[in-house]
Wavefront OBJ file of the C-alpha trace (Angstrom):
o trace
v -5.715 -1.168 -13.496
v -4.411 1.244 -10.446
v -4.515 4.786 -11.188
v -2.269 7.335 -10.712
v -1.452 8.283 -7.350
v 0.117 11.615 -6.475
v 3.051 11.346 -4.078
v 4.017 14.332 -2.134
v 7.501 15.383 -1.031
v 8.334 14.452 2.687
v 8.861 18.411 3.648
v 5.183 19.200 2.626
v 3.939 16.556 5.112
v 1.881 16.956 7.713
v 2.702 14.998 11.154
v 1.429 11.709 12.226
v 2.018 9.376 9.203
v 0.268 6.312 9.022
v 1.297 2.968 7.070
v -0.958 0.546 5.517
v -0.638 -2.821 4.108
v -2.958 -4.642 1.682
v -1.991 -8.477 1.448
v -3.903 -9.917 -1.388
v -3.855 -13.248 -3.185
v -1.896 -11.711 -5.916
v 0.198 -8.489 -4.887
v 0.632 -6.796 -1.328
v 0.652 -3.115 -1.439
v 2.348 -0.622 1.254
v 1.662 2.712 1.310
v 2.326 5.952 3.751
v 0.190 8.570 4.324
v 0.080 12.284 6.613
v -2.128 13.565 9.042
v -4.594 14.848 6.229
v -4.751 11.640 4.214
v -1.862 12.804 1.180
v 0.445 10.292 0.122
v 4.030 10.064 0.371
v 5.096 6.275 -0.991
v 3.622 3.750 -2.468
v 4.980 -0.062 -3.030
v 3.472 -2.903 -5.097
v 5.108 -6.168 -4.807
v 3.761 -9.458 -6.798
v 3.514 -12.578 -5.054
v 2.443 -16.564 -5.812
v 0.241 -16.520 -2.624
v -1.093 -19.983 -1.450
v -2.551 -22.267 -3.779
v -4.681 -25.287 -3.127
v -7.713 -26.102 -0.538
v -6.228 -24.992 2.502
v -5.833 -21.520 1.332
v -9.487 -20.998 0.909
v -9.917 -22.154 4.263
l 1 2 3 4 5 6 7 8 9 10 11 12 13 14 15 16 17 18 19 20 21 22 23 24 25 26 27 28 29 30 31 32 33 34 35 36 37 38 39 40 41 42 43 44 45 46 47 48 49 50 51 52 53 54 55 56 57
């Protein structure tokens, strides 16, 4: 189970953001983060992924 992330308002940022994406087997995740590591969005988004032998290849 994900816990609870706090999301902060754009305005309270802090300069660079960074982006991230996690593409699993199951879900891929985006998320965006400020210059001191505090969250401003985060995405979850099911997906089938590949089945069969030549996705554990």
């Amino acid at each position: 189970m994900q816990a609870a992330v706090d999301v902060i308002p754009i305005e309270r940022a802090t300069a660079p953001y960074f982006f991230g994406i996690d593409v699993g087997g199951t879900n891929i995740k985006i998320g965006l983060v400020d210059d001191r590591g505090q969250t401003l969005a985060v995405r979850k988004h099911p997906h089938a992924g590949r089945r069969g032998t030549a996705a554990s290849s």
